[in-house]
N, C-alpha and C positions, 0 to 999 in steps of 0.2 A: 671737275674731276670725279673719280668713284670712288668712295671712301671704301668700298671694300675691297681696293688692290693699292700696291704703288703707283704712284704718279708718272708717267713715264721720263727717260729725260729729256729725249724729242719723240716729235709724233711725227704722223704723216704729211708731209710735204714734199713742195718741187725740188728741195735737194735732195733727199733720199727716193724723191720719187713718190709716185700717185701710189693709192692703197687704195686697190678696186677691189674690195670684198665682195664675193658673190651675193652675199646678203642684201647688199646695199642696191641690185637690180631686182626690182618686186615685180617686174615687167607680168609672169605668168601666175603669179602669187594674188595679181589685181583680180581674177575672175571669181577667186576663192575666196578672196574677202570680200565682193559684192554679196557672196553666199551667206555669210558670217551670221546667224541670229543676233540681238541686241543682247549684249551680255547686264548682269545682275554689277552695280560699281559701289564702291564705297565711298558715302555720301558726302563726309566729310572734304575730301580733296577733290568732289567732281563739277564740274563747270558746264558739262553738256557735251553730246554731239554734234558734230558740224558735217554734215551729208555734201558732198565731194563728189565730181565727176571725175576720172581720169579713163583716158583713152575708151571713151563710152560707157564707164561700170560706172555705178555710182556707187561707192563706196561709206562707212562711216568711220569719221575720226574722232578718239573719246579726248576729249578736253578736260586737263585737269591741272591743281597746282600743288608744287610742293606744300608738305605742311609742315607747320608756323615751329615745329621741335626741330626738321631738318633744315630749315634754310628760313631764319626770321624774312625774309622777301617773298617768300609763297607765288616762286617762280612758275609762271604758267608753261605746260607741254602739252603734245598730243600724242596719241599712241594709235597706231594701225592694226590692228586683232589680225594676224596671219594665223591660220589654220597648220600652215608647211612652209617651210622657205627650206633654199641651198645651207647647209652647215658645211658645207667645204671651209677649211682654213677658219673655222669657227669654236671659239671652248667656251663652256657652259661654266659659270663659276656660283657655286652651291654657297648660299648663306645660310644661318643656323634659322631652322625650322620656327620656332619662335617669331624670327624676323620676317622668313617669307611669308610666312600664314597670316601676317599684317598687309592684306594686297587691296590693289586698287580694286579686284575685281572678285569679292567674296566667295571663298568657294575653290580659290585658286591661289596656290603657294609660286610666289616667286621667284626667279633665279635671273644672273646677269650673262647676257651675250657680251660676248667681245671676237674682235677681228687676232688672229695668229699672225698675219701680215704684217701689220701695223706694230712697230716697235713700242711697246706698252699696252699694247691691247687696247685699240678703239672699240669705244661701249659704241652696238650698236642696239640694244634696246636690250627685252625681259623675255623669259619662257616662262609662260602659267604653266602648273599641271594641275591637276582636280586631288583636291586634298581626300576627297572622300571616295574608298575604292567602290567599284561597280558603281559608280553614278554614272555610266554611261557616257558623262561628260569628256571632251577631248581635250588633248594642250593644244595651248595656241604659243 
């Protein structure tokens, strides 16, 4: 679950039905993250890249695991750097500044996607933005 909302009481399922969050189809988002520079990661929780094809892009996915303060299992994920995706039926949920500017990826404060569809808000991943103004750098 995400410890920075309530838990929901059901989620998405075939009794209430599928939750097709726009988010959740990267179909034209795959070209843009073929484009993606190798981003700067924080060393602590990073495990590598793993260079991926899909529908001809080859894409990168940053491999990393939780760490050992939020979850003693230091459960491994992967993350997809989108430059853009659909926000439709999509809320951004702001943690306090302190906590984002602790991110995977130096340089970039984070924040939680979640699906409006989905009763409890399904986490669908993070938005970086560039902590530092005029660095030119973009959110992903």
């Amino acid at each position: 679950g995400n410890p920075h909302m309530p838990q929901p009481q059901k989620s998405c399922s075939a009794e209430v039905g599928t939750c097709e969050c726009p988010a959740q189809s990267v179909g034209l988002q795959l070209a843009q993250a073929a484009g993606m520079p190798i981003l700067p990661v924080q060393t602590e929780a990073f495990l590598g890249i793993e260079e991926v094809t899909v529908a001809s892009l080859k894409v990168s996915l940053y491999k990393f695991k939780q760490p050992a303060v939020l979850n003693p299992m230091q459960l491994p994920f992967k993350v997809l750097p989108l430059p853009q995706i659909d926000t439709t039926d999509m809320a951004v949920i702001e943690v306090p500044m302190e906590q984002a500017t602790n991110s995977w990826f130096p340089g970039y404060a984070w924040s939680i996607l979640v699906c409006t569809r989905c009763e409890g808000g399904m986490h669908l991943g993070w938005r970086f933005t560039p902590t530092a103004t005029g660095s030119g750098a973009a959110s992903f």
